[in-house]
N, C-alpha and C positions, 0 to 999 in steps of 0.2 A: 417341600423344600427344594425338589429337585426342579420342580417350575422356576420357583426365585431366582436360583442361581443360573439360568437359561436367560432369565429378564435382566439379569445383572449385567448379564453377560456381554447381552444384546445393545444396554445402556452406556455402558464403557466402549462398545466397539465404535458406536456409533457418536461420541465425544471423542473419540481418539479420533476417528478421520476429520472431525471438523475443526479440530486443531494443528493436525501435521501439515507438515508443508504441500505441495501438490509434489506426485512424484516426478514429474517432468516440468520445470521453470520455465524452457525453453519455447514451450509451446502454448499460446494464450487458449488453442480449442482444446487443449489437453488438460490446461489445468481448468478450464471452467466447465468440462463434461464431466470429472471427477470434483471437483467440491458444488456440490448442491448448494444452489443460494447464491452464490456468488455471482453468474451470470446478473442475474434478476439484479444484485445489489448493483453491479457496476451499469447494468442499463438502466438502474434509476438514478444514480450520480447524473448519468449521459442527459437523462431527459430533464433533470432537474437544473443543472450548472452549466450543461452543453462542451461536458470533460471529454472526450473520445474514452470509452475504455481500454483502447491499448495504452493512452499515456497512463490510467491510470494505473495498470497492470506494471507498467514501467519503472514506472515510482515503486511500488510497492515492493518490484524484486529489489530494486538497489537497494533501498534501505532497510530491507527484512530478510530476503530472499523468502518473504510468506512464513516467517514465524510467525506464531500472535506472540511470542512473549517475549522478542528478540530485546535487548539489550545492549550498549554500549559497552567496550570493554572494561578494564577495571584500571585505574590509577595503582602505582606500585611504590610505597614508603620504600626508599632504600633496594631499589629495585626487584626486593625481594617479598614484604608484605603487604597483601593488596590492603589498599588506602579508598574505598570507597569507587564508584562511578565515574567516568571524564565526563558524563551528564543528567539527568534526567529524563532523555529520550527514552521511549519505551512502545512496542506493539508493532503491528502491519506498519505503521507508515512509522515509525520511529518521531513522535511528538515529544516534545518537551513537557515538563509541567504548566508551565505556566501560559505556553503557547494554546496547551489542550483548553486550559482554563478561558483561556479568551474565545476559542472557538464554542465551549459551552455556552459561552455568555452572549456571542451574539447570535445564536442559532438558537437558542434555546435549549437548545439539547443535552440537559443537563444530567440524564442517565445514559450517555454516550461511553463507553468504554474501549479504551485504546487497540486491547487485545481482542475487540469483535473486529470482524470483518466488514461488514453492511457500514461501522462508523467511520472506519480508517477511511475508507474510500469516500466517505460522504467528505471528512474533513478533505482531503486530497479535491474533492471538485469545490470545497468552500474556498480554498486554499489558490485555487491555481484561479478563480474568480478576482478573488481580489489582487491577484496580480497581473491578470488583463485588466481590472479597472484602474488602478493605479500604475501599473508599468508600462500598459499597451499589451503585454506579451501574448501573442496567441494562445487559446487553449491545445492547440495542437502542434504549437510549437515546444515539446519536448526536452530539448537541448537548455534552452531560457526558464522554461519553465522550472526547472531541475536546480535552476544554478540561482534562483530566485529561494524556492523552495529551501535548498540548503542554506543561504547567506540571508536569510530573510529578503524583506521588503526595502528596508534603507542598505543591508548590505547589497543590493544589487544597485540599487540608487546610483550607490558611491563603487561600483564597478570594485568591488573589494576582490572578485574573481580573479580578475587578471592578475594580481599574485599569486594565486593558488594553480600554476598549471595544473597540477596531479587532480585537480575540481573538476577541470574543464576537459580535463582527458573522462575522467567520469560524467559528466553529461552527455561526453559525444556517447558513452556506454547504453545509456539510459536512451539516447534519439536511435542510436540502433535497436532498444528492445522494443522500443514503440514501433519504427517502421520494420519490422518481424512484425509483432504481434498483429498488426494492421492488416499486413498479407496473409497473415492465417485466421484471422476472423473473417475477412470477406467473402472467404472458403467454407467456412461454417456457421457462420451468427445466423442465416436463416433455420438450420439444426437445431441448436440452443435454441431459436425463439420460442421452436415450437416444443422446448422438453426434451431435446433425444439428450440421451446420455448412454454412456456405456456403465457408469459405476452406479452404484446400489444406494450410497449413499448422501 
């Protein structure tokens, strides 16, 4: 009995870290030495869509801060009873329903789940693909990238941004987490390649 509940133990600890946030955002060697997998998953986006992993780390704080189960906040009836979602965005990269849905369909990827990590990021280099094929935008350009991402593909078309300052004040957010996260991978990504870590799990 006393073994089970050691194994139980060991099971819950070990899904609790793979779902909490990283304990330091701020640092791209920090968070990918402490969550296991995630290095791997974002240099397979990298090799697969040619995403930089720091945009993609980029993206993922602004629109999660690294929940997997982050959420929109809530509409308020009469300012007082909450009245349902202002979306359906949900997960690491905060996807819509029906946007997820399209990304299943042409990837195939149709046991992809929002709240993994390994998908969010795969969707984030599907994502920033097709708006280098149809926008131009560099994959490593950040700022565009982010303002595309959020306004979709025709809201960027039609420059719908530039009413939105407080957008574009967050993009510039989002191009400072990439160039950080870039300076402090070029520090470490040889570490990580090779497995070092400091956390356990």
């Amino acid at each position: 009995m006393k073994s089970k509940l050691i194994i139980a133990s060991v099971i819950l600890a070990v899904a609790g870290c793979a779902t909490t946030p990283p304990k330091n955002v701020a640092n791209s060697c920090s968070i990918l030495e402490e969550k296991g997998g995630w290095y791997d998953a974002t240099k397979k986006v990298r090799d697969k869509y040619g995403t930089p992993i720091n945009v993609q780390l980029a993206i993922i704080r602004q629109e999660s801060s690294f929940k997997h189960d982050a959420k929109p906040g809530r509409n308020y009836l009469l300012w007082v009873i909450p009245w349902g979602r202002k979306s359906s965005a949900y997960g690491y990269a905060q996807v819509k329903d029906s946007t997820w849905e399209w990304y299943m369909d042409q990837t195939g990827n149709h046991g992809a789940d929002r709240d993994r990590f390994e998908d969010a990021v795969d969707f984030v280099g599907w994502y920033s693909t097709i708006s280098q094929r149809t926008l131009g935008i560099s994959k490593w350009d950040a700022y565009n990238q982010y303002l595309a991402y959020h306004e979709g593909h025709g809201g960027f078309k039609r420059k719908t941004y530039l009413k939105k300052k407080w957008l574009m004040d967050v993009a510039k957010k989002v191009e400072g987490y990439s160039k950080t996260y870039a300076a402090q991978l070029a520090a470490c990504e040889d570490d990580l390649g090779r497995g070092f870590s400091l956390w356990p799990f």
